[in-house]
VMD Tcl script that draws the C-alpha trace (Angstrom):
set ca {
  {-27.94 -48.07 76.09}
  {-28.57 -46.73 72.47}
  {-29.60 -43.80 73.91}
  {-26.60 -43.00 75.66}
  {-24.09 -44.20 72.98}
  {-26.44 -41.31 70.63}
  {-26.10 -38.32 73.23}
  {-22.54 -39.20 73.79}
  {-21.84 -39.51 69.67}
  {-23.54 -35.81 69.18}
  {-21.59 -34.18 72.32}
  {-18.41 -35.84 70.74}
  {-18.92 -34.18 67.28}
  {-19.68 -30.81 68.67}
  {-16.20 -31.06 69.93}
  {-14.69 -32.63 66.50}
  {-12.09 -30.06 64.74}
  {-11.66 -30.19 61.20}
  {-8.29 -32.73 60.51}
  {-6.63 -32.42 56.77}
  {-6.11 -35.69 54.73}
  {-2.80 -36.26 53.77}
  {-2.62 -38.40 50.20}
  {0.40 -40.42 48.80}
  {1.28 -42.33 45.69}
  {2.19 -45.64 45.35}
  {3.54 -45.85 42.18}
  {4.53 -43.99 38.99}
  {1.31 -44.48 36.72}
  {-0.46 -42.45 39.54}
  {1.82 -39.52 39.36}
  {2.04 -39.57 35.39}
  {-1.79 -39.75 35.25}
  {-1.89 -36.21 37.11}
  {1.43 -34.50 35.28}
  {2.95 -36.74 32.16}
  {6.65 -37.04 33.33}
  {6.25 -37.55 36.91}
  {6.99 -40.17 38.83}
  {6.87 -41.24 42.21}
  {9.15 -41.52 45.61}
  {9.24 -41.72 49.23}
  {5.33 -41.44 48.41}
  {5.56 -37.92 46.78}
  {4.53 -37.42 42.58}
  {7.97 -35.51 41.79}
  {9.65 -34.56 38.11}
  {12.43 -37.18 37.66}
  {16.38 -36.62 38.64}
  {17.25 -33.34 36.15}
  {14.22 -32.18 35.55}
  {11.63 -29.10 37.25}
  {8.23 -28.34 36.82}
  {7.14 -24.93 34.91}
  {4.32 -23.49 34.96}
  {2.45 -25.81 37.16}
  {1.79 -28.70 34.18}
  {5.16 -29.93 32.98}
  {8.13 -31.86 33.88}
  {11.02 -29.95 31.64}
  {14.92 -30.70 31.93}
  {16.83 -27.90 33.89}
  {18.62 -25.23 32.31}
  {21.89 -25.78 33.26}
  {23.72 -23.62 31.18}
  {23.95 -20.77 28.57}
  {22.01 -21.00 25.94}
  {20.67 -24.25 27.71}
  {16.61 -24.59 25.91}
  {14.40 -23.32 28.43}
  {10.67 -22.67 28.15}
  {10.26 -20.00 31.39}
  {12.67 -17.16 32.34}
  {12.56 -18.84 36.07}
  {14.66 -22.29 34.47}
  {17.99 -19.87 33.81}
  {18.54 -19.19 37.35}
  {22.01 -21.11 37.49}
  {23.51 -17.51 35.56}
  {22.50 -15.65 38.88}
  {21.01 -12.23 38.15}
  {20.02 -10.38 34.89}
  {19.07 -13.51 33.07}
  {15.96 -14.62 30.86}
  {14.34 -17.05 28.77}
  {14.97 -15.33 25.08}
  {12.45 -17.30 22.66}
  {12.14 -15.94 18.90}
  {8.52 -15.40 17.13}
  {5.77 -18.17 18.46}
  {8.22 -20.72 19.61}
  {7.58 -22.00 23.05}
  {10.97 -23.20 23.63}
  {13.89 -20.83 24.03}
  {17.68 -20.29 25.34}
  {18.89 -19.17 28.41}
  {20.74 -15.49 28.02}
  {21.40 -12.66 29.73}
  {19.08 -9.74 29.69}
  {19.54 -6.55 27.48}
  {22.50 -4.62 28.98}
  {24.17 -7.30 30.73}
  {26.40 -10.02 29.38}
  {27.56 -13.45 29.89}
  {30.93 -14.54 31.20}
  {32.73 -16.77 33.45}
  {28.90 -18.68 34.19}
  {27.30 -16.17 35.27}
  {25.32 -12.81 33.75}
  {26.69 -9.64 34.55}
  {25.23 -5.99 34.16}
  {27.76 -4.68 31.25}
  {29.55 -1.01 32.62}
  {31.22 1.04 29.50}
  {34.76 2.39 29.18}
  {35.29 5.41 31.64}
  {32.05 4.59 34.16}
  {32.17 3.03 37.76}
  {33.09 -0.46 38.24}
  {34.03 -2.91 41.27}
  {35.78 -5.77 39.29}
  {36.97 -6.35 35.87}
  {34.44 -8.85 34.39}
  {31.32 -6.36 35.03}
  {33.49 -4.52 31.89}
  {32.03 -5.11 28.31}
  {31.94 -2.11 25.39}
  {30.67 -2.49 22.47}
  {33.70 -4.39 20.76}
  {33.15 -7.92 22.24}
  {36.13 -9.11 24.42}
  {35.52 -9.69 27.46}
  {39.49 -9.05 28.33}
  {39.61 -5.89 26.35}
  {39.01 -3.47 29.78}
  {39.76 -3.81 33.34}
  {38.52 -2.21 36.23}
  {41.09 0.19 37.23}
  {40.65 2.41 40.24}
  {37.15 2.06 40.25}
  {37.00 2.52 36.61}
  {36.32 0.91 33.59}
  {39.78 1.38 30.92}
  {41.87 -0.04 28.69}
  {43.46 -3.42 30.04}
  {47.06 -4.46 29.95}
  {48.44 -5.07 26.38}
  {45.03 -3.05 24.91}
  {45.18 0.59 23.91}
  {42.18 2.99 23.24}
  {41.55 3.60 19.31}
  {39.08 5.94 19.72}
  {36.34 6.96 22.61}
  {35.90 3.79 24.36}
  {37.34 1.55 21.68}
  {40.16 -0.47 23.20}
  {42.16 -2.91 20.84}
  {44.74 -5.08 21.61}
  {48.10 -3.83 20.99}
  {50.86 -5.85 18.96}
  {54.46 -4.89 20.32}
  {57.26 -6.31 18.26}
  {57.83 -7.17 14.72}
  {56.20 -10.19 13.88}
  {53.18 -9.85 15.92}
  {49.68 -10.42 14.16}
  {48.06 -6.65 13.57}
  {44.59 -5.70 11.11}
  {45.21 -1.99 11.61}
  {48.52 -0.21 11.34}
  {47.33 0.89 14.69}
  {47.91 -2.19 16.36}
  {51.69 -2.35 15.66}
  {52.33 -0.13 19.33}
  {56.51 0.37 18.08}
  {57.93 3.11 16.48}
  {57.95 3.17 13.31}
  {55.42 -0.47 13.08}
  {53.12 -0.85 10.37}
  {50.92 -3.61 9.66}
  {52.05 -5.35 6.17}
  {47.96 -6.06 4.96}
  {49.10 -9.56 2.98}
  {50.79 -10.98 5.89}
  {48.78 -9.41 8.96}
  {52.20 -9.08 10.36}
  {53.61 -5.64 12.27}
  {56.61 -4.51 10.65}
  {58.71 -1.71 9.64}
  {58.91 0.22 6.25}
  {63.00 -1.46 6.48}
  {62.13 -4.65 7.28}
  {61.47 -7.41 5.55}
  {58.30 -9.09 6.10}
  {59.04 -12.85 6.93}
  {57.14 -15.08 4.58}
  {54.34 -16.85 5.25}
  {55.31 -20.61 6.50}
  {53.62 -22.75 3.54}
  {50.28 -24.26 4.78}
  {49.95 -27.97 4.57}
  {46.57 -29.23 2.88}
  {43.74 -30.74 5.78}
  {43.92 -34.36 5.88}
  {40.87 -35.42 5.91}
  {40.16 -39.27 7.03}
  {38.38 -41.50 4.63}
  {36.44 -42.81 7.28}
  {35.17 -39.10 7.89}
  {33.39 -36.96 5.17}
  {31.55 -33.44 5.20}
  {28.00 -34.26 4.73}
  {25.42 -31.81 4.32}
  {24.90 -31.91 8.28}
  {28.32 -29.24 8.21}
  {26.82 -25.63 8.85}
  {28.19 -23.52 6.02}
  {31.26 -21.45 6.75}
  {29.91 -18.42 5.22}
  {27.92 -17.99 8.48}
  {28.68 -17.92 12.19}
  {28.11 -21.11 13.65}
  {26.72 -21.47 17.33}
  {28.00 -24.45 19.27}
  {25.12 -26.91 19.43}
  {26.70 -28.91 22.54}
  {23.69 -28.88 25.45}
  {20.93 -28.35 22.84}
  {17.78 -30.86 22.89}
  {17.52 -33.12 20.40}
  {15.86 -36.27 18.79}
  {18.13 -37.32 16.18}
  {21.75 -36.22 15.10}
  {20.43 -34.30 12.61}
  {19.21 -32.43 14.83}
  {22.75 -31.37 16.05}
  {24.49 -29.66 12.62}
  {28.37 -30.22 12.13}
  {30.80 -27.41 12.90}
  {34.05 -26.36 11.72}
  {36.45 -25.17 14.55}
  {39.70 -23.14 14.44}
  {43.29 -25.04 13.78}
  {45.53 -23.79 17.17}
  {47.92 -22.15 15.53}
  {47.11 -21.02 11.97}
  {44.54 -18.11 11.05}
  {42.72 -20.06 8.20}
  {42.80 -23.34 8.40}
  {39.77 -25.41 10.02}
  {38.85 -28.76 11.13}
  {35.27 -30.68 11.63}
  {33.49 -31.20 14.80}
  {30.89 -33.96 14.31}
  {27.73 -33.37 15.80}
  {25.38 -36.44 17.65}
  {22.16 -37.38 19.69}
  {22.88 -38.73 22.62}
  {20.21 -39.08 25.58}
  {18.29 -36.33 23.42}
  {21.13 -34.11 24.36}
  {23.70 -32.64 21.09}
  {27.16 -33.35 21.63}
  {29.99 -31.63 19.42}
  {33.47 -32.75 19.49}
  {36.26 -33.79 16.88}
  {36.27 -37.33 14.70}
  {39.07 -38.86 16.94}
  {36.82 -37.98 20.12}
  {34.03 -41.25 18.62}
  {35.20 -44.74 19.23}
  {34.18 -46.35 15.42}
  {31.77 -44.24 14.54}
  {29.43 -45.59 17.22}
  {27.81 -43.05 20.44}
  {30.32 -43.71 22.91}
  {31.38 -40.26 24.31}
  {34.43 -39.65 26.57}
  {34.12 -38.32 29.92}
  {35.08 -34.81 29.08}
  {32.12 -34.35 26.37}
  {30.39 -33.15 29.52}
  {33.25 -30.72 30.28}
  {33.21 -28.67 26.88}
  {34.51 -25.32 28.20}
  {32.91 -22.36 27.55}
  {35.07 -19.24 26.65}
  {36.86 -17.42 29.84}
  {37.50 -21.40 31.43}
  {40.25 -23.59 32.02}
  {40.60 -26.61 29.86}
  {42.29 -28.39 27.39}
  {42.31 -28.68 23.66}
  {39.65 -31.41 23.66}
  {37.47 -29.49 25.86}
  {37.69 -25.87 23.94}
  {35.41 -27.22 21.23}
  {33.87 -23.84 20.31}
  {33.67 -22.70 16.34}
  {37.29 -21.10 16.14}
  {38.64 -21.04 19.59}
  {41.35 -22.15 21.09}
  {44.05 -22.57 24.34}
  {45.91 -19.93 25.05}
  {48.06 -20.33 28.30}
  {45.86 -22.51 29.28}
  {42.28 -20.93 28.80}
  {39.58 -21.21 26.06}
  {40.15 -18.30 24.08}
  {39.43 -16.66 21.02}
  {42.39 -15.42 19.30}
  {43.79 -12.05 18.30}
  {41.29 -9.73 16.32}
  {38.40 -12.33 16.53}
  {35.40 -11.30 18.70}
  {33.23 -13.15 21.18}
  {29.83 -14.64 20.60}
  {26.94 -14.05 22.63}
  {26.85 -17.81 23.11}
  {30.69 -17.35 24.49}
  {31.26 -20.87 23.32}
  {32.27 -19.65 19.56}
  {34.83 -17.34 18.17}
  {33.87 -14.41 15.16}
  {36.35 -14.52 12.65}
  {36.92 -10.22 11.90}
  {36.75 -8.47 8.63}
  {40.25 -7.81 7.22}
  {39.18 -5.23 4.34}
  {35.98 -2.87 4.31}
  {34.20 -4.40 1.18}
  {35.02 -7.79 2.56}
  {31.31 -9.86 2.91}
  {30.09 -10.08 6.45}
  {26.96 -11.74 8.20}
  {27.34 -10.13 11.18}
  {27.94 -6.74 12.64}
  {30.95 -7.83 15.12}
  {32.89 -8.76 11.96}
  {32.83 -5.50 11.11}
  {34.34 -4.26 14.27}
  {37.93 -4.28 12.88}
  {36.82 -0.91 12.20}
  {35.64 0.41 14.87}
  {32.33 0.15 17.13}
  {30.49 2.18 14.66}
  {30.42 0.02 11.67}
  {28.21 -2.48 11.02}
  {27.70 -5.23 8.13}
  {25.28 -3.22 5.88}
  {22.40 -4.07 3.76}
  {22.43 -6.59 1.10}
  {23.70 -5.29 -2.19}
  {24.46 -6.90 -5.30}
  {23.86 -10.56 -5.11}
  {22.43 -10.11 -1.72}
  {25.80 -9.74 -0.49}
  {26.79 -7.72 2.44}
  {29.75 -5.42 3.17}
  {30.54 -3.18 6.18}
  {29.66 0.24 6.30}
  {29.63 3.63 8.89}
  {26.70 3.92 11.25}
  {25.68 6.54 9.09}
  {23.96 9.08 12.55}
  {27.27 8.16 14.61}
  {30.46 8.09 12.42}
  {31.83 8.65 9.00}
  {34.69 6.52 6.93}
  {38.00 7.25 7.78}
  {40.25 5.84 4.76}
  {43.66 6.62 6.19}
  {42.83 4.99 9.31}
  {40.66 2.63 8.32}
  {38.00 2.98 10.59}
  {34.73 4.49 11.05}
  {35.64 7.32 12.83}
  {33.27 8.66 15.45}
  {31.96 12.53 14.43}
  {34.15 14.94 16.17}
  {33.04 17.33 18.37}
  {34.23 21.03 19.86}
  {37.27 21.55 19.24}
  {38.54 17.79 17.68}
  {40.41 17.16 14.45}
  {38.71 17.22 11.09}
  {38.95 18.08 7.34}
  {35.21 19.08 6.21}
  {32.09 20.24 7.87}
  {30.57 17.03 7.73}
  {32.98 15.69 10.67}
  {31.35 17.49 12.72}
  {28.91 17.47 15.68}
  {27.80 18.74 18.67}
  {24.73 17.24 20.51}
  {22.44 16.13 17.59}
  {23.56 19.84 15.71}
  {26.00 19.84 12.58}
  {29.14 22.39 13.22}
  {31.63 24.02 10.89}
  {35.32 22.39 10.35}
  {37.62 25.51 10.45}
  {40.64 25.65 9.21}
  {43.40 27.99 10.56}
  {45.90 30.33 8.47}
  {43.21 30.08 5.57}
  {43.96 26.56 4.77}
  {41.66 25.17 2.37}
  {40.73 21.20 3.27}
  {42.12 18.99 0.35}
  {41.23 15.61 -0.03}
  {43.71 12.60 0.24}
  {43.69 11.55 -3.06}
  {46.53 11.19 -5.67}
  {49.34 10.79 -2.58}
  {48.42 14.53 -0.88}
  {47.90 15.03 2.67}
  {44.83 16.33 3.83}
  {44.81 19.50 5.48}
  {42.48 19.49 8.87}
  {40.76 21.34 10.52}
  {39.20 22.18 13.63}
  {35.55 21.77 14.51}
  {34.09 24.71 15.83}
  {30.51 26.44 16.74}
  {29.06 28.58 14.35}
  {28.68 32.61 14.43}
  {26.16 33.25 17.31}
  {26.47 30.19 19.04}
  {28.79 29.58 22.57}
  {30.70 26.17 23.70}
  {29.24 25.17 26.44}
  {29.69 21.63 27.68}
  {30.72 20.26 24.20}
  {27.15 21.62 23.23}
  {27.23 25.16 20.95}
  {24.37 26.48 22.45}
  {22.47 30.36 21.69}
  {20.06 32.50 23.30}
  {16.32 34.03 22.70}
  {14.70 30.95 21.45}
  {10.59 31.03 21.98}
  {8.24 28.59 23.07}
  {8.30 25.76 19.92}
  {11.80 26.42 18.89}
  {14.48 23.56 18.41}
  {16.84 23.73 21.33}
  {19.93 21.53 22.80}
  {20.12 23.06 26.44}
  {17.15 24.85 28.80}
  {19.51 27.59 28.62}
  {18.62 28.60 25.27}
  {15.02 28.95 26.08}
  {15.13 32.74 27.23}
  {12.24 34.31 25.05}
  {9.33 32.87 26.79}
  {9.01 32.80 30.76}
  {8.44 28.86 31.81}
  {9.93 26.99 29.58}
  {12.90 24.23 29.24}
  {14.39 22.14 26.15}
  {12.10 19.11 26.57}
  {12.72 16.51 23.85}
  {14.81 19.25 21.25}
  {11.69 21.63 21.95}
  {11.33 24.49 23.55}
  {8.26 23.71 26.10}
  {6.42 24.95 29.06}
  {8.16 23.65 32.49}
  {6.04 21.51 34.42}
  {3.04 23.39 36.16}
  {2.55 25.46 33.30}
  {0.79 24.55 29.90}
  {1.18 26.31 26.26}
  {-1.79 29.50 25.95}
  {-1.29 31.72 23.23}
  {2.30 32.09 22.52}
  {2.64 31.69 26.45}
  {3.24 29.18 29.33}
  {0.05 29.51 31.68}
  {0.36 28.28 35.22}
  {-1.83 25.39 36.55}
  {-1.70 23.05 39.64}
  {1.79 23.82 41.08}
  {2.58 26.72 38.87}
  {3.71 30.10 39.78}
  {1.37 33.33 41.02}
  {0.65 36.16 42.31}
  {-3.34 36.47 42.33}
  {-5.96 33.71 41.50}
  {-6.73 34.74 37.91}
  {-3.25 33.81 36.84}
  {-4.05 30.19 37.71}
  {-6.04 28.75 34.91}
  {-7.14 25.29 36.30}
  {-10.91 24.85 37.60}
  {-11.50 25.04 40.92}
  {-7.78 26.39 41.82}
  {-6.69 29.28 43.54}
  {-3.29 31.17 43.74}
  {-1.77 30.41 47.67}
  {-0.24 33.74 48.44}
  {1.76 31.79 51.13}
  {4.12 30.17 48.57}
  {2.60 31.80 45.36}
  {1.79 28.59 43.52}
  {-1.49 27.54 42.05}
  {-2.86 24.97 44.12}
  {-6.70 22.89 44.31}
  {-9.15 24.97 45.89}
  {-10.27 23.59 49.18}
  {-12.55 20.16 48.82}
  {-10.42 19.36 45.49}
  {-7.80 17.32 45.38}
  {-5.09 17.75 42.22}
  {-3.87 14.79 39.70}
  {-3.04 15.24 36.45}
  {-3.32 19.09 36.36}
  {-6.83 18.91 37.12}
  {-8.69 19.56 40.44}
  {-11.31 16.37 41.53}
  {-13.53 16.81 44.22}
  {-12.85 15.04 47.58}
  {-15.06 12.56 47.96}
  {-17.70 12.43 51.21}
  {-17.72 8.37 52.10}
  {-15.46 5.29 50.83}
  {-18.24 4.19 48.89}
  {-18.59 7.05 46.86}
  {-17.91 6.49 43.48}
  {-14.16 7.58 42.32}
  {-12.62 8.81 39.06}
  {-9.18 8.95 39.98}
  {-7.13 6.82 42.64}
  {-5.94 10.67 44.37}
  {-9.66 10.88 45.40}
  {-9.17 7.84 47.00}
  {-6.10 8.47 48.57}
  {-7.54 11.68 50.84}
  {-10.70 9.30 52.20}
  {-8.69 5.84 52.40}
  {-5.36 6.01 53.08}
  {-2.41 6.11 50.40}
  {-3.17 1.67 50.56}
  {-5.67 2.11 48.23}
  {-6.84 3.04 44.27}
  {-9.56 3.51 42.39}
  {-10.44 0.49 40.24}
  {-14.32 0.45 38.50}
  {-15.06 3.66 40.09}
  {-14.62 2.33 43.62}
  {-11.90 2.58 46.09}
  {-10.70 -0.71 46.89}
  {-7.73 -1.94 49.33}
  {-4.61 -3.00 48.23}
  {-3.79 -6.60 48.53}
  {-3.25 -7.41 52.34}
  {-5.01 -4.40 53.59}
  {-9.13 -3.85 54.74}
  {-10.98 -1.15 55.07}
  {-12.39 -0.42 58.36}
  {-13.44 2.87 60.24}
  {-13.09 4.12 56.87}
  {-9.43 3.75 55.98}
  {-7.38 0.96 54.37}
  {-5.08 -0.73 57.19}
  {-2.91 -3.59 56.87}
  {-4.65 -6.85 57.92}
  {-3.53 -7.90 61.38}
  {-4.37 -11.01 62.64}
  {-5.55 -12.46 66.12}
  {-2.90 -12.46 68.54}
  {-0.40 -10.07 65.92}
  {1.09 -6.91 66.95}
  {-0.87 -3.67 66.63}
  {-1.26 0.06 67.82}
  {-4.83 0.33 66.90}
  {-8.35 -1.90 66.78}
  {-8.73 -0.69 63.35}
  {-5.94 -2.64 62.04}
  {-6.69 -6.12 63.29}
  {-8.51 -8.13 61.04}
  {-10.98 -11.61 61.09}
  {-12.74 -12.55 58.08}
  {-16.02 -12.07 57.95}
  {-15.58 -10.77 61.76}
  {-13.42 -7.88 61.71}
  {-16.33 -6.52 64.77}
  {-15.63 -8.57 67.03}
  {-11.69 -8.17 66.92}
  {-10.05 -5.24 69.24}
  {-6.29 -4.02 69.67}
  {-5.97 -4.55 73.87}
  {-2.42 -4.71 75.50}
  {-0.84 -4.18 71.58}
  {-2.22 -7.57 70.31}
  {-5.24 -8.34 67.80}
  {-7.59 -10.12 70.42}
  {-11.03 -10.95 70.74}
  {-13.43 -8.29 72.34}
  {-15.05 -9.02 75.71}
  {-18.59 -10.15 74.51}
  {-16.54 -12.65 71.77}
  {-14.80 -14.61 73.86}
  {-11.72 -16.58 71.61}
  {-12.72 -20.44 70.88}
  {-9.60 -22.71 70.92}
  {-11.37 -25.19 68.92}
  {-12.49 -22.81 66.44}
  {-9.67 -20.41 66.82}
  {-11.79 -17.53 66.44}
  {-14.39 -15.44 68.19}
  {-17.54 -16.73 69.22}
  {-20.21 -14.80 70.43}
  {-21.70 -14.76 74.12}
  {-25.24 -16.16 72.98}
  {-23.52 -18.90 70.98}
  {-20.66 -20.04 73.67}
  {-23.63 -20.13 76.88}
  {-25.84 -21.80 74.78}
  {-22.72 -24.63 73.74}
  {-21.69 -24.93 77.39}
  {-25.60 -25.33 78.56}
  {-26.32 -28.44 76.11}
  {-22.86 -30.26 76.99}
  {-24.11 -29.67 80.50}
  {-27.04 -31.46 80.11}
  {-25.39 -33.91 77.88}
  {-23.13 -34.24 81.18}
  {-26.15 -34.96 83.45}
  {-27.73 -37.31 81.09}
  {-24.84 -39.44 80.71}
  {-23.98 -39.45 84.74}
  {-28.29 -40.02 85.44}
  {-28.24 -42.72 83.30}
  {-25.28 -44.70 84.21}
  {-25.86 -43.98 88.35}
}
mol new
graphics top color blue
foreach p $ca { graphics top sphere $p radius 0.5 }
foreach p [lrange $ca 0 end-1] q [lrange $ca 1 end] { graphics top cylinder $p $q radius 0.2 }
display resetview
């Protein structure tokens, strides 16, 4: 009886298939002994409610937001497209942005379009003056909005309409005759009075409520520190936020620890000085939302008809949870370049000086000071106003200012008008495009335009140069041709092992070559030759493959077989051809019959194996569980 119990355990196991074990937890400690964090439900080791993994080895809370800490670009995906992990230096931890180009608004990041390029809706719109409502996307174009006018190329600023209106520039005062009074920042005109300036009550400030040092200096901009992790409130710095209502005068926002989360709002908004937050400390708006004046928390900003705003002639954070109070004179300090932008995209808050203070100045390559205006005033180009030479450029070449009727420029000084000009190309030079372009420049010259190239045959204005085209390379004083180059005969290609193809009289790779990188590499014989470059490999294997260590390998999903790279087609998949069908270690024994990857004839397909065995093998199998058959009936009849 043992026997039989033995021959009937071996046939049994011949027969097994290989099963997969399944494992669950039963508790947390067995989940937080594989991943610190974890715990575990419905049987499954998972991150806890508001948290992910990253990285495969820790539990981190999700980025929900802007500027939310992150530590891998795959956290921010709540801002949709165009987003990434920014960290600074060697920090592990960083914040949630948007990428380079693209900015953030209305919870999401979107790919920033300039003034005067293509756009499908206004908040894709962002120059380089940061308010998001300065353009609008008008017939398909990026422009000025409603209540904005341009300053200069691309600038728009918004307008002030009426006497009485806040202004920086006299620009902004859009009325005839308007003019911005500088000690009010009020539009007026020359006959009008300016109104005076209602009398500014002191802050109260609560006894129960000082300014320790945990308030962030007011020299600086201050980013909101709502969302940001934390372990104590000191982690999470006071702020001072903008008075609704009055340009100057600024109130506290206490900053505290809660849950290891910072949470910013106003003195009133904590019940006796203990944690106990309101409901809406989890609905601080961010700039561009609805809310309320509890909920537009942000350094500076405020409600206007109804939205979190920053107001007139301040500019937008990054963050777009805090406001950036503008410069209102150029030799004001600054701390950052968008304070600056009062006068214009091109100026900047400049090195430190005296005292290490800083002071805006004119991108020096872009614009130049513009007292009467006030603003740095972008160079002007063909044909554009200006007073002295210096005003003036085309392309990255300096022009001449001239002057018409023999007027001499004077300078604005002691009450006189300056007399312009008009910039203009010199002697020997054309307009052409806004560029003042020549002729007869030589291989090696400075050029603008290709057009100027004329002297030597093959060349183009490649990085300010004049430079052989591509196909051709420099040979004394002259562009030769090489793979792709122009000719008539063979000698005037100067590559090895080319030869001038009369058919379309370019220099092309001799037969048995194959070209890359202007030179001419043999082809090579089998796929286990050794390569140099992947075009070698290309002409044997297929255009799936590259030369890595001097072989030429597949790419990733492909196999070589009857000596070309083809993309791996399982048993039972689609294909047009045997090469392509694919079984590891077995690719032989695989055949492309009646369009599907099946097993040849002498492999017949094993269900229990799900592959193909071979003829030997399966007769051999059936023969012993025959006998095991016969055995078992012998022995029990």
């Amino acid at each position: 009886m043992l026997c039989k119990s033995y021959l009937l355990f071996i046939g049994i196991i011949l027969h097994t298939s290989v099963g997969q074990s399944i494992w669950f937890c039963e508790n947390n400690a067995e989940c937080s002994s594989i991943l610190p964090g974890m715990v575990c439900q419905s049987g499954s080791c998972l991150c806890p409610p508001g948290n992910e993994i990253v990285d495969g080895n820790s539990c981190v809370p999700v980025a929900t937001y802007h500027v939310s800490p992150c530590r891998a670009t795959s956290q921010c995906h709540n801002l949709i497209i165009n987003f990434e992990c920014r960290k600074t230096g060697d920090n592990d931890v960083g914040e949630c942005h948007c990428q380079e180009g693209s900015h953030f608004f209305l919870g999401r990041c979107w790919k920033s379009i300039g003034y005067g390029d293509q756009c499908t809706r206004n908040e894709e719109c962002m120059g380089v003056l940061k308010d998001p409502y300065s353009f609008a996307c008008i017939d398909g174009v990026c422009a000025c909005a409603e209540g904005y006018y341009e300053r200069q190329r691309g600038e728009c600023r918004e307008g002030s309409f009426n006497v009485g209106d806040d202004c920086m520039v006299h620009e902004d005062c859009r009325f005839e005759g308007g003019v911005c009074d500088l000690g009010t920042l009020k539009c007026v005109t020359p006959t009008a009075e300016p109104e005076p300036e209602p009398t500014k009550k002191k802050a109260e400030t609560k006894s129960e409520y000082t300014m320790t040092s945990n308030l962030t200096s007011t020299s600086m901009t201050s980013s909101r520190n709502h969302g940001r992790a934390c372990s104590t409130s000191e982690d999470c710095p006071n702020v001072l936020r903008h008075v609704p209502g009055s340009w100057d005068t600024v109130q506290v926002s206490i900053g505290m620890c809660h849950n290891r989360c910072c949470f910013v709002g106003a003195p009133e908004q904590f019940q006796d000085n203990n944690i106990v937050f309101l409901i809406f400390f989890l609905l601080l708006s961010e700039l561009g939302s609805p809310s309320t004046n509890n909920q537009c928390a942000g350094f500076l900003a405020q409600v206007i008809d109804g939205i979190c705003r920053c107001p007139k002639n301040y500019y937008y954070h990054e963050n777009m949870r805090d406001c950036i109070k503008a410069t209102r004179r150029f030799n004001d300090a600054c701390v950052d370049d968008n304070q600056c932008h009062t006068f214009g995209g091109s100026a900047r808050c400049g090195e430190p000086g005296t005292f290490y203070l800083r002071t805006c100045d004119c991108i020096a390559e872009e614009a130049v000071w513009d007292e009467n205006r006030q603003i740095c005033r972008l160079f002007a180009g063909i044909g554009e106003y200006c007073e002295v030479d210096s005003d003036c450029l085309a392309g990255n070449m300096e022009i001449l200012c001239v002057h018409g009727n023999g007027d001499e420029s004077e300078s604005a000084e002691n009450g006189r008008e300056a007399v312009g000009g008009v910039c203009s190309c010199p002697e020997g030079y054309s307009n052409v495009d806004g560029l003042c372009l020549t002729t007869g420049l030589a291989l090696g010259d400075a050029c603008q335009a290709t057009s100027e190239c004329t002297e030597t045959v093959h060349t183009e204005c490649i990085d300010g140069f004049c430079s052989c085209s591509e196909g051709y390379l420099p040979l004394e004083g002259t562009c030769a041709s090489i793979i792709g180059g122009s000719c008539v005969e063979d000698y005037d290609c100067v590559t090895e092992n080319s030869i001038c193809d009369l058919d379309n009289q370019t220099c092309q790779c001799a037969e048995g070559f194959v070209g890359y990188d202007y030179v001419c590499w043999p082809h090579l014989v089998h796929p286990s030759n050794q390569c140099t470059v992947t075009a070698q490999c290309l002409v044997i294997t297929g255009e799936a493959s590259s030369c890595e260590e001097g072989q030429c390998v597949c790419f990733e999903g492909y196999h070589l077989r009857d000596g070309r790279c083809w993309p791996k087609t399982g048993l039972f998949e689609p294909c047009s051809r045997s090469s392509e069908c694919f079984l590891e270690d077995l690719t032989d024994r695989v055949q492309c019959r009646n369009s599907l990857c099946q097993c040849s004839f002498e492999y017949p397909y094993s269900e229990e194996l799900r592959t193909c065995m071979s003829s030997a093998t399966t007769s051999v199998g059936s023969l012993f569980m025959t006998i095991l058959a016969l055995i078992y009936v012998k022995l029990n009849y």
